[in-house]
C-alpha positions in Angstrom: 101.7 182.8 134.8 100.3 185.4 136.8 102.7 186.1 139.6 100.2 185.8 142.3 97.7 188.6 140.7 94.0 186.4 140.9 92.6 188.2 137.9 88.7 187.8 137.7 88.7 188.9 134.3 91.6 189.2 131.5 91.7 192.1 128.9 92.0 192.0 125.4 95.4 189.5 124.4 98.3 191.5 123.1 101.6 191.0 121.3 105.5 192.1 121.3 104.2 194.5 118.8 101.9 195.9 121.2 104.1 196.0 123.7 107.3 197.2 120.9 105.0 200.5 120.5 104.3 201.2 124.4 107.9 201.1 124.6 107.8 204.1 121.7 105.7 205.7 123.6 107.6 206.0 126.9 110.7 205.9 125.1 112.3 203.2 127.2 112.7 199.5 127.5 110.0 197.5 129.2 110.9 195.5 132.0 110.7 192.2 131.8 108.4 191.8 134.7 105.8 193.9 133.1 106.3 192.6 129.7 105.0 189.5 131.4 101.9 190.8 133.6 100.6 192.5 129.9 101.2 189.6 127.6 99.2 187.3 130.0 96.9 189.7 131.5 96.7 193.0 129.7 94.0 194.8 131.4 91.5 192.9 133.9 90.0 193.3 137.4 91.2 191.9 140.3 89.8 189.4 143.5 93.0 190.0 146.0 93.5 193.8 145.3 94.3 195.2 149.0 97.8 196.6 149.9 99.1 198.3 152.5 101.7 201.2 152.2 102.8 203.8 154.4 101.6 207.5 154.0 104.1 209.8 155.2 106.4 208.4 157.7 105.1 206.6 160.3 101.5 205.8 158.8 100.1 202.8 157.1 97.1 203.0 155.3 95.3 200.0 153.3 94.9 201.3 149.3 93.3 198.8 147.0 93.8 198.2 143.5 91.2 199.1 140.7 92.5 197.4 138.1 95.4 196.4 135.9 95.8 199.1 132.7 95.6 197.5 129.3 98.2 198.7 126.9 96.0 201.5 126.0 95.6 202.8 129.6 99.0 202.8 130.1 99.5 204.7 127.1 97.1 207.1 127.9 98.6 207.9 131.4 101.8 208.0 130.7 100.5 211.0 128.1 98.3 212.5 130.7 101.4 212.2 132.8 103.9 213.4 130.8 103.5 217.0 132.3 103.7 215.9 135.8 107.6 217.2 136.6 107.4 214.6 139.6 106.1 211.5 137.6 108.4 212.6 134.8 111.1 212.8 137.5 110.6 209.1 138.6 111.4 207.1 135.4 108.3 204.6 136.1 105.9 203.1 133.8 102.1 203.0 135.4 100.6 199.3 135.0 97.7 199.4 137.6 95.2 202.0 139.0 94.3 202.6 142.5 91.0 203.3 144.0 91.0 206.6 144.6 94.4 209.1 143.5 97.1 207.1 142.1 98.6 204.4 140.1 101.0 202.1 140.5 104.5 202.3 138.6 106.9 200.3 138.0 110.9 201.6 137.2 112.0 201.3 133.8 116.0 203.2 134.5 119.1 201.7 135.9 118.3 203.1 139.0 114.7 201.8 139.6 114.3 198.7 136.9 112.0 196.7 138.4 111.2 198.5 141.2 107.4 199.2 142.1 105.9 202.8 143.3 102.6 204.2 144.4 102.1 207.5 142.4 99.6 209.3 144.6 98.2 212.5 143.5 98.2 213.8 147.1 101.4 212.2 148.8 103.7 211.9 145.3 105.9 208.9 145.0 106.6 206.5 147.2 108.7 203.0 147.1 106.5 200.2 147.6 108.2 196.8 146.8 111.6 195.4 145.1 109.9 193.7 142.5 106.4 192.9 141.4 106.4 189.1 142.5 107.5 190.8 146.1 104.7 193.6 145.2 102.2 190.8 144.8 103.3 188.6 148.0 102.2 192.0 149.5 98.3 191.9 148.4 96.0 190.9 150.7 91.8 189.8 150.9 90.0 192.4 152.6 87.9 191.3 155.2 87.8 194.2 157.7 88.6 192.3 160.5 91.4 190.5 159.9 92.8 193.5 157.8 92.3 195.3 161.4 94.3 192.7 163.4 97.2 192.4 160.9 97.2 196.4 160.6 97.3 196.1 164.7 99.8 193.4 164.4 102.0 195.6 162.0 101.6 198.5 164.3 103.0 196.6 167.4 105.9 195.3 165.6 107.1 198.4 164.1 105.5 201.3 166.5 104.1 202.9 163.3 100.9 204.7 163.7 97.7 203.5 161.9 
């Protein structure tokens, strides 16, 4: 079960206890979908790690993921984090890192359960998918050229600069 995430390599194997004291931590229920993507793959890199997301409001740039956190890392950022009046603001859990400023959330309140964000230290918050299987449909190889021609492709379609 790996919702479409092609791990390379998995992290150390956790429990519910493991998962029972990140929810401690962030002092909220763990979504289902996460509770998932940890007990099967709790940390690990990743082969199909590209994204695209938009930057602003009419920009798309291509991000990439660095990996997915283990328990500990997710503990540790949401610490790091927990000073961070934006992040705080957002009610999401971080589960993956970018490369480069940023993480990737998903919603743990009524509001955004399920939901996935990019936490960007330069642009804040922004909405990225309904759900991480939709998140994952979303990840993409990246071999420049035909990252270029879909990017082109999307730009066309919706008049967005890239």
């Amino acid at each position: 079960m790996n919702f479409g995430l092609e791990l390379i390599t998995k992290g150390k194997s956790i429990t519910q206890t493991d998962l029972q004291r990140l929810a401690v931590v962030i002092r909220s229920e763990i979504p289902i979908e996460l509770q998932n993507l940890l007990l099967f793959h709790n940390g690990g890199d990743l082969e199909v790690n590209s994204f695209y997301r938009l930057i602003g409001n009419t920009t798309f740039q291509t991000s990439s993921i660095k990996s997915i956190m283990s328990v500990e890392e997710i503990e540790t950022t949401f610490n790091n984090l927990s000073d961070d009046s934006t992040f705080c603001e957002s009610k999401i859990i971080p589960f993956a890192s970018l490369l480069g400023p940023g993480i990737i959330g998903i919603g743990w309140n009524v509001y955004n359960r399920g939901k996935i964000y990019i936490y960007d230290w330069d642009y804040g918050l922004t909405y990225q998918a309904a759900s991480l299987n939709e998140f994952c449909k979303q990840l993409v190889f990246t071999d420049s050229s035909e990252l270029r021609k879909q990017l082109l492709t999307l730009q066309e379609e919706t008049k967005w600069i890239i």
